[in-house]
N, C-alpha and C positions, 0 to 999 in steps of 0.2 A: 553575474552578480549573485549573492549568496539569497539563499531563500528564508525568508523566517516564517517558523513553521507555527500553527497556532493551535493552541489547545486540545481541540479535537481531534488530530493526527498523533497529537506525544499520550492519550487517552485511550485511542484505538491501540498504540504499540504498546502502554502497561496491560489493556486487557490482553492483547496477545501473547506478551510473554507470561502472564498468568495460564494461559492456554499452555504452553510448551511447560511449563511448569508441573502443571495437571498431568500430560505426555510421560514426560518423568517419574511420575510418581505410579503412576498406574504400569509403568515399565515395571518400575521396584517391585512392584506388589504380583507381579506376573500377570494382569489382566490376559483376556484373550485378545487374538491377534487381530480380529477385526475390529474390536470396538478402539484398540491404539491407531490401526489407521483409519477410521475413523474420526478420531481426535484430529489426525496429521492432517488431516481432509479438510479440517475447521478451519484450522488454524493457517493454512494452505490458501483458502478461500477467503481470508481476512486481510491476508498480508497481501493478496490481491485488490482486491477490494481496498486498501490502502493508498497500496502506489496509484490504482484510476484516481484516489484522491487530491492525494502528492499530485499529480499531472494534472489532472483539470484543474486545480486552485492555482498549480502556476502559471497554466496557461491563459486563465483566466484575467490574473494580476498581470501579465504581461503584455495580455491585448487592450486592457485598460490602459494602461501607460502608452502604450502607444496607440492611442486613441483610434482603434482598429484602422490603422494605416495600412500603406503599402507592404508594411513587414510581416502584415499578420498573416500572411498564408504562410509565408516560412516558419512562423511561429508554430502553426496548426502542426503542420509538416514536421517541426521538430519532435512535438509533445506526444504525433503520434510515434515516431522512431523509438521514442527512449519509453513509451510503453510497450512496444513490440518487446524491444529490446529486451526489457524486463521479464518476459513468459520464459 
């Protein structure tokens, strides 16, 4: 079933791409080489910091709905997979 995503995740991913953005620009400009991975580092650490979002809010709404039943360890089980998955 599709997930609708709420506010706060489509706010994280504009300031992100404002990050990769910045990335960009300090490429152009020739910054040094540690302070761009640096940046990548940020930005790296956000879009992580994301997807644990993305996964626990739907894991969350999914053990609601199924009013923490019998499915919900598959459910756990799943939401850890597909963050592993994600590294």
């Amino acid at each position: 079933m599709p997930v609708k995503f709420d506010d706060d995740v489509k706010k994280r991913l504009k300031r992100i791409e404002g990050q990769v953005r910045g990335v960009l620009k300090m490429m152009e400009e020739d910054e040094a080489c540690k302070d761009v991975v640096s940046q990548l580092a940020a930005v790296r650490s956000a879009v992580d910091k994301t997807i644990a979002y993305v996964v626990a809010t739907n894991l969350e709404k999914n053990i609601l709905e199924e009013k923490a039943g019998k499915n919900s360890s598959k459910l756990v089980k799943d939401a850890v997979e597909l963050f592993i998955k994600s590294k």
